[in-house]
C-alpha positions in Angstrom: -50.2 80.1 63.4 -47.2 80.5 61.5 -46.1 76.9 62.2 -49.0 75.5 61.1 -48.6 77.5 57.9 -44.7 76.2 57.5 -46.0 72.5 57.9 -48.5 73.0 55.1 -46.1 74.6 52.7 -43.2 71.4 53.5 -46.6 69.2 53.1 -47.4 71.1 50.1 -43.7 70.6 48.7 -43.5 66.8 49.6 -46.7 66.0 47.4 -45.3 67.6 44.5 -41.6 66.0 44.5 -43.7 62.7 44.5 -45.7 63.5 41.7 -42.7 64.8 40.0 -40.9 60.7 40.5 -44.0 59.0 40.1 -44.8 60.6 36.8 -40.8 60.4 36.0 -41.7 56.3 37.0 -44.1 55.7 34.9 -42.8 57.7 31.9 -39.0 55.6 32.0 -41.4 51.7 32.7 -43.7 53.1 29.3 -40.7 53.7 27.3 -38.5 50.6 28.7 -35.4 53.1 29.5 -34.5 52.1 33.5 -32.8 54.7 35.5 -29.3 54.8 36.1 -30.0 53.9 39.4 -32.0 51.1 39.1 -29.7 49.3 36.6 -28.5 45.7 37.6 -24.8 45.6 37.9 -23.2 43.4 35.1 -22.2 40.0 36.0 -18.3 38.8 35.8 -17.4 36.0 33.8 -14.6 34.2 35.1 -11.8 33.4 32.4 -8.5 31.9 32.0 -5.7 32.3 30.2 -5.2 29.6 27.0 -2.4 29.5 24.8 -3.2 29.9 21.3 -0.7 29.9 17.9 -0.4 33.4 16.8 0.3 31.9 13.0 0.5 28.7 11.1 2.4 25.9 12.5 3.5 22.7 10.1 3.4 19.3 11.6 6.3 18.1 12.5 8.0 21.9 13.4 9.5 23.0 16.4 7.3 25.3 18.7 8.7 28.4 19.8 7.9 31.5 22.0 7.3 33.6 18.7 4.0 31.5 17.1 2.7 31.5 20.9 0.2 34.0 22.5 -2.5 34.3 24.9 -6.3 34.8 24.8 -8.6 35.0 28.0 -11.3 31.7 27.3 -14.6 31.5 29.5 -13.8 29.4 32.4 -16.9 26.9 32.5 -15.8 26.0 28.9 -12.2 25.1 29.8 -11.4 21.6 28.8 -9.0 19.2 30.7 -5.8 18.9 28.4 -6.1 22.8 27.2 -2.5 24.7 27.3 -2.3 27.4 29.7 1.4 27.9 29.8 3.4 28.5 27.2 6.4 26.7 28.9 4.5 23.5 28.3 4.9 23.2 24.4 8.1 24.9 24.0 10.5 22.8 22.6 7.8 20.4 21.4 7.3 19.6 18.0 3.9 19.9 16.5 1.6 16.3 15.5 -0.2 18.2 13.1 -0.6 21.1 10.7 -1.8 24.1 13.6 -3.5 27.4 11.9 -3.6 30.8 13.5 -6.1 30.9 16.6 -6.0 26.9 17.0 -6.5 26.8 21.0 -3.4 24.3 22.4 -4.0 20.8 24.1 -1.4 18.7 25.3 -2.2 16.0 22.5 -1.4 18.1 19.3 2.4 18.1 20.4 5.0 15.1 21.1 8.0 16.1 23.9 10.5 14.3 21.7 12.5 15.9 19.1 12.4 13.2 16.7 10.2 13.2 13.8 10.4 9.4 13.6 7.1 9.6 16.5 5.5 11.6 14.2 5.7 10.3 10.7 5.0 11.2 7.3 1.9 12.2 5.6 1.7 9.0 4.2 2.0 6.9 7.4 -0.6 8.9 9.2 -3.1 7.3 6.8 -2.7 3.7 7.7 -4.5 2.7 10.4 -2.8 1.3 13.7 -2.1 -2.3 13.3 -2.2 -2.2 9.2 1.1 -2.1 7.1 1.4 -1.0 3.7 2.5 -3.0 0.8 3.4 -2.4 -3.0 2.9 -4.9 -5.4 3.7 -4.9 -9.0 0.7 -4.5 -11.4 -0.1 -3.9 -15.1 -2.5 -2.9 -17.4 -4.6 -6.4 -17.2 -4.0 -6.9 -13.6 -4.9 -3.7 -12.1 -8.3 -3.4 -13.6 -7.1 -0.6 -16.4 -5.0 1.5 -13.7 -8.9 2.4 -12.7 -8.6 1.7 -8.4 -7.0 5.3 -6.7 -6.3 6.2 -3.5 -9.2 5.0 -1.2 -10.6 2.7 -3.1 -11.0 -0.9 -1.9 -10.1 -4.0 -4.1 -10.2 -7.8 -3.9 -6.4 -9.5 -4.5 -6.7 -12.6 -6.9 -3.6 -15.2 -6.5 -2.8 -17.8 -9.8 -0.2 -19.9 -9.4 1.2 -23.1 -11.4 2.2 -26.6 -9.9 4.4 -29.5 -10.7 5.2 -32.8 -9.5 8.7 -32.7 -7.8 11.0 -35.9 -6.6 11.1 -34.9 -2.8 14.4 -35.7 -2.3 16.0 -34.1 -5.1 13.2 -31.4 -5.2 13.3 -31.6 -9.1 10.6 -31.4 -11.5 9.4 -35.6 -12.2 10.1 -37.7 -14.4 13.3 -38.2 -13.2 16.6 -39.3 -15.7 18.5 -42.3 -15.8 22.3 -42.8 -15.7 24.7 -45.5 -16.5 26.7 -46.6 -13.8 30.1 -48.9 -13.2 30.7 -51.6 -10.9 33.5 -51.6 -8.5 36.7 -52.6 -10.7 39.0 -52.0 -13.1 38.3 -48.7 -15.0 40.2 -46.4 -16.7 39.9 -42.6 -17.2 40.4 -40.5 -20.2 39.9 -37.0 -20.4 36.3 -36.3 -18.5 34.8 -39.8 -20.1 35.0 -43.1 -18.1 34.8 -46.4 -19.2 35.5 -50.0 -18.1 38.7 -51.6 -19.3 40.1 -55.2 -18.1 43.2 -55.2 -20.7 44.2 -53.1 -23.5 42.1 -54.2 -26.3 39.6 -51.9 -24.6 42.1 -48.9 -25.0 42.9 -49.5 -28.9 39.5 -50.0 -29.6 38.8 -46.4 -29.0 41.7 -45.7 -31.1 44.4 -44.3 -28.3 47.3 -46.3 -26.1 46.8 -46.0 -22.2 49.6 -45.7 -20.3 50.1 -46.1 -16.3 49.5 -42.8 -15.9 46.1 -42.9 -17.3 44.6 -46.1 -16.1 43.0 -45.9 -12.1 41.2 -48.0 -10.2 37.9 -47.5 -9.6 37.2 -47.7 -5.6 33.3 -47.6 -5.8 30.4 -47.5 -8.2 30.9 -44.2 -11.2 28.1 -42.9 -13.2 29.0 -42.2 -16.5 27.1 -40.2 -19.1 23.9 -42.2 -21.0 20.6 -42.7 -20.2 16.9 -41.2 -20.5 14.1 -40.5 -18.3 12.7 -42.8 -16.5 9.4 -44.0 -17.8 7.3 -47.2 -17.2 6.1 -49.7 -18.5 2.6 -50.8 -20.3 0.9 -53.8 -22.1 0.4 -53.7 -25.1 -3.6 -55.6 -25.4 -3.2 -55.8 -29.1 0.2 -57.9 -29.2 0.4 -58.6 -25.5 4.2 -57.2 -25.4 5.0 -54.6 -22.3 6.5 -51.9 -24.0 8.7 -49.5 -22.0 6.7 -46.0 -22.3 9.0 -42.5 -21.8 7.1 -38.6 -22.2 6.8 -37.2 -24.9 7.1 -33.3 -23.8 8.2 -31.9 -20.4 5.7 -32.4 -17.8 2.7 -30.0 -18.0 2.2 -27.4 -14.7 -1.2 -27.3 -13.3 -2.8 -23.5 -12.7 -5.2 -22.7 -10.1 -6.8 -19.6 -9.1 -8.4 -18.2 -6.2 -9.4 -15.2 -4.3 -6.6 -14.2 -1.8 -7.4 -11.2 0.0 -10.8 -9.2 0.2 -11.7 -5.7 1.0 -8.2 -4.0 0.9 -7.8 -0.7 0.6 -5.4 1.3 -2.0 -2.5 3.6 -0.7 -1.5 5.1 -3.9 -1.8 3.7 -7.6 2.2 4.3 -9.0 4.9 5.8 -7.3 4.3 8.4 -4.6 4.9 12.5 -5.4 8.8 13.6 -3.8 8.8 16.5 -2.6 10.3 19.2 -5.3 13.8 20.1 -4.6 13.8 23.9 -5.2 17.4 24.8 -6.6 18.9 28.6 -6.1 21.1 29.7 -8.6 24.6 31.0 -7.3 25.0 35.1 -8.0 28.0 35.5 -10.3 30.1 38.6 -9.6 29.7 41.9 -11.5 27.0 39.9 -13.4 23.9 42.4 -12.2 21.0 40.4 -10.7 20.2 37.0 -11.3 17.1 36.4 -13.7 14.6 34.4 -13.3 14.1 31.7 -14.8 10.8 30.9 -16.7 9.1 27.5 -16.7 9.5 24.6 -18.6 6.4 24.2 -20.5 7.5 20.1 -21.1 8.0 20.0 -17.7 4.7 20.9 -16.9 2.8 18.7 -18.6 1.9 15.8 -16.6 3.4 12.6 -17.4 1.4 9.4 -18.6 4.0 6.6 -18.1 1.6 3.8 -16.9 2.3 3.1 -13.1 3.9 -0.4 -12.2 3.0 -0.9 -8.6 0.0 -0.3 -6.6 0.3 -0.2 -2.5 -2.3 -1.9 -0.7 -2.7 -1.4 3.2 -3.0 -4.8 4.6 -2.5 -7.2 8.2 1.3 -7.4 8.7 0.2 -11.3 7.9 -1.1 -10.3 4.9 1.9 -8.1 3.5 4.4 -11.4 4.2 2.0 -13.9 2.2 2.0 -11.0 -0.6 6.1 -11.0 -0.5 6.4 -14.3 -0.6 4.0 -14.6 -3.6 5.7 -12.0 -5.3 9.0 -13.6 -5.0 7.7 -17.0 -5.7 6.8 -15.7 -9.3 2.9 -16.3 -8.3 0.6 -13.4 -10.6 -1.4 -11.1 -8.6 -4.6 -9.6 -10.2 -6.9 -7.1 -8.4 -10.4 -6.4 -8.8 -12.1 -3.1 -7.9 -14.8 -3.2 -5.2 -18.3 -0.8 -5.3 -18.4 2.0 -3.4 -19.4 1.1 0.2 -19.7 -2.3 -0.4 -17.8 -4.2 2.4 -19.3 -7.6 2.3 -16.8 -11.0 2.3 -17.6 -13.6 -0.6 -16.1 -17.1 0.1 -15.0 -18.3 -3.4 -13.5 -21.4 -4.3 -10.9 -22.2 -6.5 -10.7 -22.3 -9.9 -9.2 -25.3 -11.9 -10.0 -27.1 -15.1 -11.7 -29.9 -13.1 -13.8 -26.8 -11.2 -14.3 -25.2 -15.1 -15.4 -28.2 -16.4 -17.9 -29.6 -13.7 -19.3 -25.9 -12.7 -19.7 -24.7 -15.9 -20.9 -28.3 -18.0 -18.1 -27.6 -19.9 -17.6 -30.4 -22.6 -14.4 -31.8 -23.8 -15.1 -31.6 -27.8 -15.4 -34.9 -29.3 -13.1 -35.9 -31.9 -14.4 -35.4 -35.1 -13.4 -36.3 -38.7 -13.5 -32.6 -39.5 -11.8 -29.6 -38.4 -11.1 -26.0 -38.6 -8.8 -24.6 -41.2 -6.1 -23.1 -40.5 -4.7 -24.8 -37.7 -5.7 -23.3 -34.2 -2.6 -24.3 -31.5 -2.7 -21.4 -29.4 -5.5 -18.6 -28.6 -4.1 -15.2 -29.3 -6.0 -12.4 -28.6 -6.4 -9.2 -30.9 -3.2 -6.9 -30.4 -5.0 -4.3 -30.7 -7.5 -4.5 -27.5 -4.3 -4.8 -25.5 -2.8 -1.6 -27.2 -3.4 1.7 -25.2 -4.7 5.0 -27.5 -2.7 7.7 -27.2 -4.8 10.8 -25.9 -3.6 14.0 -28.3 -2.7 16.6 -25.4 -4.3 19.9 -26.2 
């Protein structure tokens, strides 16, 4: 009997502890709290170490173990290249300008200690394969100093020709000389002339001597003559007359587009780098002062630039040289924004002027403008710059 009462009191007991859970249960699912023992465990995510710049780096400096530290990175997000040892980039020097927190790869550092693989600001804006080039400009040829950096502008070539004698490479008509067949000559001074006796002599009012009469081996060109002209009819008297210039002869100018679609390095000279001087302390003179600023000397300048630099082919940049030393004029033209289509001109000359643009040659009239017009000179004053008043 009193078994039977023990197992109804443990039976008893049992119910109630799973009443107690099960309304425990439901109360933490209603409320969304889980028990501490039913928690997940938290997943591990695998890292690795990366090497990171604990402050900023300029391009071009050496690295050291002082800018470098360590941060843990998530391991599926590791990159091939990606620094993980210090030891790898010390002693490097950096390709470019690093800020604090950049993560390393192996690219952003060159194992060579010279800064000639790294260059200067200025080179690492030129593309690979492209050379830079300055040319001189001025107010006319450079469009008004308007094209700056990035800007892209067309190069227009006028140039002058002449006729030349190809063996003497001189400008045509050629002179003429006086010349003296093989014989007796004599020589007086730096003038030659022939002489078969003495009579010759006096008449030129001096007496030769032995020493001053030589025989001439070969033919001698003395001074005389013109330039060479030629010879025309005459259809009024029928008489050839022998015809000479009148003036030198006349060069011919042509123009044409050169280069298209260049882009502009820098318009004038580029900025050096300010050379920062530090007074020397003078003994027993108390601490240096500082100096104050020069208010002239910070006010920009507005000296008109004299060059432009163009990035070009390497092909391109020895046809600009050559022009440039050949005395050839070089104009530019600025480009639209964007706009990177190729125009195929043609060359400009006054047969081109006259046929392209029904340009007549005025007839000759037996009236005329007063005063006399020989040359076309613009107004001064458009090619004048204002002065801007600085506030």
């Amino acid at each position: 009997m009193r078994r039977g009462r023990l197992f109804i009191f443990l039976a008893l007991i049992l119910v109630v502890g799973l009443v107690v859970v099960y309304f425990f249960m439901q109360r933490f699912q209603s409320t969304g709290i889980v028990p501490p023992s039913a928690q997940a465990t938290p997943t591990v995510i695998p890292t690795v170490n990366v090497v990171v710049v604990t402050q900023h780096v300029s391009r071009g400096t050496l690295i050291s173990d002082s800018v470098l530290g360590t941060v843990p990175y998530q391991r599926d997000l590791f990159i091939e290249g990606m620094v993980t040892d210090k030891t790898e980039v010390i002693g490097k020097r950096a390709k470019l300008d690093l800020e604090a927190g950049f993560v390393l790869t192996q690219n952003m550092f060159t194992a060579t200690p010279d800064l000639s693989t790294i260059g200067s600001d200025t080179a690492l804006m030129i593309p690979r394969g492209m050379v830079s080039i300055s040319i001189p400009i001025d107010r006319l040829s450079s469009v008004t100093f308007a094209p700056q950096r990035g800007d892209h502008v067309n190069v227009i070539i006028t140039m002058l020709f002449v006729d030349l004698d190809a063996n003497f490479q001189s400008i045509l008509p050629n002179g003429s000389g006086n010349v003296l067949a093989n014989g007796k000559s004599v020589l007086i001074g730096p003038q030659q002339s022939s002489a078969d006796s003495s009579t010759n002599a006096s008449n030129q009012g001096s007496t030769l001597t032995n020493a001053d009469t030589l025989s001439t081996l070969s033919n001698q060109s003395v001074p005389g003559g013109g330039v060479v002209g030629r010879t025309e009819l005459d259809p009024s008297y029928n008489t050839p007359f022998y015809v000479v210039p009148s003036e030198k002869q006349r060069s011919r100018l042509v123009s044409q587009t050169l280069i298209q679609d260049v882009i502009v390095l820098q318009m004038g000279d580029f900025p050096a780098e300010e050379q920062k001087v530090t007074p020397t302390p003078v003994e027993g003179a108390g601490p240096t002062p500082t100096p104050e600023p020069n208010k002239a000397s910070l006010q920009a300048t507005t000296t008109a630039p004299d060059v432009i630099t163009l990035i070009v082919t390497p092909q391109d940049a020895v046809t600009l040289n050559y022009l440039i030393y050949s005395g050839a004029k070089l104009t530019l033209v600025l480009r639209g924004s964007g706009d990177d289509t190729r125009v195929q001109t043609e060359a400009v000359t006054l047969q081109f002027l006259m046929d392209q643009y029904k340009v007549p040659v005025p007839a000759k009239l037996p009236y005329g403008l007063e005063p006399r017009i020989d040359n076309l000179d613009a107004p001064s004053k458009l090619f004048q710059p204002t002065a801007t008043p600085r506030p």
